[in-house]
N, C-alpha and C positions, 0 to 999 in steps of 0.2 A: 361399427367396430372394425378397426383393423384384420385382414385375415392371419393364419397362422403365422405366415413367413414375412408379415410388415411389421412394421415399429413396436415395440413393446417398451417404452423409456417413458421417463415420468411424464411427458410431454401427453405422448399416446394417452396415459392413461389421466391426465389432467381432462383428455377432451370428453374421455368416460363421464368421467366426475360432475362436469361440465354438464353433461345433456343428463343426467341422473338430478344434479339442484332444477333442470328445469323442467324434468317431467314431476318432481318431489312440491314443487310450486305452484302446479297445475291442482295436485289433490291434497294441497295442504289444510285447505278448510275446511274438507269432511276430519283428515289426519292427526290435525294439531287439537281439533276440538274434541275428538276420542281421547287423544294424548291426555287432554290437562283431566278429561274428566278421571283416570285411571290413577292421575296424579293424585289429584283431591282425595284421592281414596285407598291411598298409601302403595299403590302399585306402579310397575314400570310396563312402557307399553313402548315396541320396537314395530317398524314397518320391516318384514325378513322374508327370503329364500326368493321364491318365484316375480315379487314382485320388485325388489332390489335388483333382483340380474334384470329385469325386465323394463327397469327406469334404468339402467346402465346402460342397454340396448338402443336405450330413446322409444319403446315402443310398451309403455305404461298403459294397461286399460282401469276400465274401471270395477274388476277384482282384484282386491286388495287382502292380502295374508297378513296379518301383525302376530306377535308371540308375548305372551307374558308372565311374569310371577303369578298373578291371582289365578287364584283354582277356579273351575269353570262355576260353580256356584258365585262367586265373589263375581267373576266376569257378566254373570245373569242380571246380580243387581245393579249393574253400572251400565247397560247396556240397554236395561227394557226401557225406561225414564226415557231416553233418547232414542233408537231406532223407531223405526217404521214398521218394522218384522224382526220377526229374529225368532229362528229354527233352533231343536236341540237334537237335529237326529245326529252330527259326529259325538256328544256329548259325551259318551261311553270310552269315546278315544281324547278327552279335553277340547274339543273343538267347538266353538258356540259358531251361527252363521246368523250373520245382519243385513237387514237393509236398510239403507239410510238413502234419503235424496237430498240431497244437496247442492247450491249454489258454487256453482263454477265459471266465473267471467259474467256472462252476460244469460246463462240456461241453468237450469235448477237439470242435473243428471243422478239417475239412479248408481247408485253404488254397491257391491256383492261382498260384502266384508265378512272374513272368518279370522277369529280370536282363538290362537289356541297357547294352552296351556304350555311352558317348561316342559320336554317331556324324552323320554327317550323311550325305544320301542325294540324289540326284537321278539323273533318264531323260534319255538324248540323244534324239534326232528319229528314232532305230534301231533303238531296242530297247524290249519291253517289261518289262523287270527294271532296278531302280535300281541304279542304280553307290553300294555301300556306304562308306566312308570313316570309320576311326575317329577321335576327337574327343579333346582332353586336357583340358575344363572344362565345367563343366555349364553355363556360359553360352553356351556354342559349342552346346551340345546342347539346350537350350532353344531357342534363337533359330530351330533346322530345324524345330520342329514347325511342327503344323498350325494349331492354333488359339489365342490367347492364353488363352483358357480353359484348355486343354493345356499350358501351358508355363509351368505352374507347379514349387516341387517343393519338397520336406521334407527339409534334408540328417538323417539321424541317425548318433548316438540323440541327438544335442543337440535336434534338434526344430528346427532353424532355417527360417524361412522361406525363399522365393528367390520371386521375381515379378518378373523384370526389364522386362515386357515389360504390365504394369498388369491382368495377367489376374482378377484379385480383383475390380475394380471393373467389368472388361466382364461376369463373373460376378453380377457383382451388379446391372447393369443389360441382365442376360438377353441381351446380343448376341454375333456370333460375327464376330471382327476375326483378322486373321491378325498374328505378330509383327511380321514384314517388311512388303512392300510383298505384294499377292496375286498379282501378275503371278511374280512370284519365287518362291513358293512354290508355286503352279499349276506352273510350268515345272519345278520341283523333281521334285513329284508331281501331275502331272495327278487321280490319282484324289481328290487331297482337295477335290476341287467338288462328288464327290458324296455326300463326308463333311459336307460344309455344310450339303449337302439331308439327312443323316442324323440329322444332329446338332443341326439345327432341328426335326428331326420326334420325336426321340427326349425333349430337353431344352423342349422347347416355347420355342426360343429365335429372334429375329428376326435376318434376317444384317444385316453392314451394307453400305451401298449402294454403298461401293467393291467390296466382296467381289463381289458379285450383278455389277457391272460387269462385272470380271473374270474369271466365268463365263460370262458373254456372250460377251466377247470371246475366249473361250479356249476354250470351249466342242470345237472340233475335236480338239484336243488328247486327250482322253478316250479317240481312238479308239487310242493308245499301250497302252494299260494292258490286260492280260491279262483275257477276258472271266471267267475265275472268281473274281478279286479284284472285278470290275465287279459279279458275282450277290451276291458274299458283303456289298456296300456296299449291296444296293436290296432283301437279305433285310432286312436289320436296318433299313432305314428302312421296309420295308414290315410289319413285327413290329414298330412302335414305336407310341404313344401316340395318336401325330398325323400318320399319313402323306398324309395329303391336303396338309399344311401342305407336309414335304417335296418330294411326286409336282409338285405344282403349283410349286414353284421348280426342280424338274429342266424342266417345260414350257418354263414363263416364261423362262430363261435359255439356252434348246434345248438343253439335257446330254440333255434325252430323246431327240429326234431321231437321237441319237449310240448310245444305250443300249438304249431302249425305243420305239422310232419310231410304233409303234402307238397310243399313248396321245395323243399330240399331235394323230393324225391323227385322232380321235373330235372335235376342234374342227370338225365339219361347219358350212359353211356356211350359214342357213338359207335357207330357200327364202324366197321375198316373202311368203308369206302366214302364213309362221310355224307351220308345224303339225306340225312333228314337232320332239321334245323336243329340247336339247341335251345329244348322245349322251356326252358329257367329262363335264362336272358330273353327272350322272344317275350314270355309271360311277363316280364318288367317295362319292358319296351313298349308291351300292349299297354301296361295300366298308365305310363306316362303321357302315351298318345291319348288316352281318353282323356286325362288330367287336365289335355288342351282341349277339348272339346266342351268340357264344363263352362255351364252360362250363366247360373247362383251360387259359386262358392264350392266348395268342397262336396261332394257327391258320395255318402259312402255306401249305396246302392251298387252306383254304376264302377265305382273303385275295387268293393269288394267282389264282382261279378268280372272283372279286368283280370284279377290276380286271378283266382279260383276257374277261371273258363274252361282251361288245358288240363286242370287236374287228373281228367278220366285218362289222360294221355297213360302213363307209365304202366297199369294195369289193362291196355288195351293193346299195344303194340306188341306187330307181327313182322318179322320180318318174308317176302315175300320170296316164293322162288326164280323171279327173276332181279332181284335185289332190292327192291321196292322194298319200303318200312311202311306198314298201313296201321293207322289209330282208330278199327271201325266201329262209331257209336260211340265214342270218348264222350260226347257232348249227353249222351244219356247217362254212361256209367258217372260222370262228374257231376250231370245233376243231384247224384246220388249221395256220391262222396260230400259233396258241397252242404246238405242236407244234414249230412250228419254231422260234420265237423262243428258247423254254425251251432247244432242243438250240441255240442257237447260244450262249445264256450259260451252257451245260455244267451245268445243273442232271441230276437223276439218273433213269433213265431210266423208274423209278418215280414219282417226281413229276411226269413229263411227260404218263403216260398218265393221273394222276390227274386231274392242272387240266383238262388235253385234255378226259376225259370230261366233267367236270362244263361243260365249258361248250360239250361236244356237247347233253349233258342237258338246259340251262337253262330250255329253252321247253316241255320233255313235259307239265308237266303244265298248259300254257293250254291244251291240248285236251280237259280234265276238263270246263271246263263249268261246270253245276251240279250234278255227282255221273252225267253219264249212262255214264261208264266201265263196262264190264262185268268182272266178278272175272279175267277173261282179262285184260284191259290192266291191271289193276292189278298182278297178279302178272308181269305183264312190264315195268314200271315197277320195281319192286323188283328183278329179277330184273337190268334192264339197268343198275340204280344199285348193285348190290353192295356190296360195304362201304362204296360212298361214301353210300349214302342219307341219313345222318346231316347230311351236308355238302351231300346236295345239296337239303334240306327246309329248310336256311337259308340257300342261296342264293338258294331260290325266292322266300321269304319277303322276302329283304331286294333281290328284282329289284323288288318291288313301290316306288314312288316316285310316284305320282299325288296329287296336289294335291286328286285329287278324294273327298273321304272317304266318300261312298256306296259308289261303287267301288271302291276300300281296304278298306275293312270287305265290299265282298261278294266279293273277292279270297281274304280272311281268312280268311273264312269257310269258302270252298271248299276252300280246304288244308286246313283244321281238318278238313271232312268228309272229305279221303283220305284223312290221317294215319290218321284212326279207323277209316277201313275198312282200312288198311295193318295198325293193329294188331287188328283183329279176324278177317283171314286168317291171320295171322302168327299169332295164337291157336291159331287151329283146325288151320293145314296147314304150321306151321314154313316160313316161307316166306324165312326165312334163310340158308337152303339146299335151293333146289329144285333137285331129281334126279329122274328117272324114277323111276318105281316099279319098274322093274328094273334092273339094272346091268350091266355089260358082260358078265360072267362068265354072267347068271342069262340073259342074249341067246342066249349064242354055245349055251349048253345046249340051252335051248327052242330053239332053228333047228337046233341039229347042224351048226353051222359054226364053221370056224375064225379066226385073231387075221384082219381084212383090214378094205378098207372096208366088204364090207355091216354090219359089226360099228359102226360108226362113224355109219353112215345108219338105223343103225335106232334107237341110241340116241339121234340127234336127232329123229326121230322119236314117241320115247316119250316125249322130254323135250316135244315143240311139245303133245301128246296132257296130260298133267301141267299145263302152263301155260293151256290150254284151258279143261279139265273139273275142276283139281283133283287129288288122290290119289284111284288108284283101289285098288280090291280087286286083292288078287294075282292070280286066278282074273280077272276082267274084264281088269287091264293083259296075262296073257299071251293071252287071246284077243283082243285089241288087237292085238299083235306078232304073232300067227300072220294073223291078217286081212289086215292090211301086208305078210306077206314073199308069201300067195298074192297079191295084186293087182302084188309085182313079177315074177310070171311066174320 
């Protein structure tokens, strides 16, 4: 698509049109053959919203949103006879989900198809679940979405267009306009403000400046909306393309204040003499630099631990009395913060202790130095990053943001030397998994004692002995453990 400031003439938008029939040609066999059956059975069935912008785009996958007259019962019986699968857990909101596999060119590809009902939806000031309402025309169901981009749709199998609401050309001059007025739609569903923020960050599209108003001004609103629908709109914007683009219009409009309070609060004041960084911009910088270091795809471990690292900053800083700003222990009190935020947007309780760690982590290794670590702190370095090490060598890497390129390069460098002694113990003493040289079992023998806690105190003990000195000989680690249990008397 053209960006904002190129072509928007019919030409432009013929070329729209253009790569839309031939992404619409790719999935017209699963498409047309839903189509006729909905026909046969006196209903209309439209391809609409995400995946119309998303064939306008040229970048069609293979989930597929259709909309129709038949109420979701009607939609059940036209659908089981032919799908593969087919889920009713949106059912309560009109939504049926399918699976169909289907033949495409030359490969039979699975398909994620959801049918949902006519329907229009809006939140009172009481609740956080929308009041559903089914609709009789797909004009009435275009007009509630969220975005004109969105509200477009394809009736089949004739292939008709529908665009009532000019979503082709705000498509094409990359903005995000809402049908209606956005005060209406906001109030409708509070949460598509942060679909704005998502949908810019995702589409790399600019909003427009009523919209952004109306996030402002409605901005409280947001606190309506159930916080796991709240995580699963700031996953996907922070797993898109461009979420600085997004994160920074949740600031700017305060939807963060409402959702992620922490991030705004990185806007530290600076002091008069200007000498410590701005902690916000640094924290976006950081998550972009990681974003390059990603090597399967979107990371939102190491993304979410990128944003959140500095948090502990703004509740720790001192300023000094020789003018110095000190942030002492931020990486603790943020593992904190980090901890709770996570459990209040209901993320999972794995994910929590993940980010947590890594941005307990974040600072272990500026006490390297220039390599003065002893093979002890390095194996307890690995040992206290566990599976996260991978995540947290490019945390480390992308905390780095200095201006200043001697620095930077001797930063670089320094990680570059631990990495290589990381993997040159990892060589020699498997340090992927360090354990005692004994084990519970080979304790409780060698002492002649039973299951309890000295059993427990001794193998922390063998293990601090292991991290220390290394693996030892079998014959050295049990007169290790016999040494230990006479000194406990």
């Amino acid at each position: 698509m053209p960006n904002a400031n190129e072509d928007t003439s019919p030409s432009a938008l013929s070329q729209a049109q253009q790569r839309a029939v031939s992404e619409l040609l790719r999935v017209a066999p699963v498409a047309d053959d839903l189509a006729r059956r909905f026909q046969e059975a006196g209903f209309s069935l439209a391809l609409v919203g995400g995946s119309v912008r998303d064939a306008l785009l040229g970048r069609l996958g293979n989930d597929l949103d259709f909309t129709t007259d038949a109420r979701p019962e009607d939609v059940l019986k036209i659908v089981r006879p032919w799908a593969d699968a087919v889920w009713e857990v949106g059912i309560a909101f009109g939504t049926v989900g399918v699976q169909k596999d289907a033949r495409v060119g030359d490969a039979v590809r699975p398909f994620q198809i959801e049918v949902t009902t006519y329907r229009s939806e809006a939140y009172d000031r009481t609740s956080r679940k929308p009041e559903v309402s089914y609709g009789d025309s797909i004009e009435e169901d275009l007009v509630r979405r969220d975005f004109t981009v969105n509200a477009m749709a394809v009736a089949l199998p004739e292939k008709e267009f529908i665009d009532p609401h000019g979503g082709l050309e705000d498509l094409t001059a990359r903005v995000l306009r809402t049908p209606g007025t956005p005060e209406d739609s906001f109030s409708d569903d509070p949460l598509r403000m942060m679909r704005a923020a998502r949908f810019a960050a995702q589409l790399d599209f600019e909003v427009a400046p009523e919209v952004v108003a109306a996030m402002k001004d409605m901005a409280g609103r947001v606190e309506i909306v159930s916080a796991e629908r709240v995580r699963e709109e700031l996953n996907k914007l922070i797993l898109s393309a461009h979420p600085r683009k997004g994160l920074t219009l949740l600031v700017d409009t305060g939807l963060a204040d409402h959702v992620l309070p922490e991030l705004p609060a990185l806007r530290l004041e600076s002091d008069e003499h200007h000498r410590h960084k701005d902690v916000y911009d640094h924290t976006l910088i950081v998550l972009e630099q990681a974003m390059e270091l990603e090597d399967d795809g979107p990371d939102l471990t190491l993304r979410l631990a990128a944003l959140l690292h500095d948090i502990g900053k703004p509740r720790t800083r001192r300023f000094e009395k020789d003018g110095r700003v000190s942030f002492h222990h931020h990486e603790v009190v943020g593992a904190k913060m980090t901890k709770k935020r996570m459990t209040a947007l209901k993320y999972s309780n794995e994910l929590v202790k993940d980010v947590s760690r890594l941005v307990e982590l974040h600072l272990r290794f500026h006490g390297y130095g220039t390599g003065e670590w002893t093979d002890s702190a390095v194996r307890r370095y690995v040992r206290d990053a566990g599976p996260l090490l991978d995540r947290l060598h490019k945390l480390t890497r992308s905390d780095c943001t200095t201006r200043n390129k001697r620095k930077a390069v001797a930063l670089s460098r320094a990680y570059d030397g631990l990495e290589e002694r990381i993997a040159d113990l990892q060589g020699r003493e498997e340090l992927d998994a360090i354990r005692p040289d004994l084990d519970g079992n080979q304790i409780m023998e060698i002492l002649g004692i039973r299951p309890g806690p000295e059993v427990g105190k001794a193998y922390k003990h063998m293990l601090e002995l292991r991290l220390e000195n290394g693996p030892l000989e079998h014959d050295a680690a049990v007169a290790a453990l016999r040494e230990w249990w006479a000194e406990q008397g």
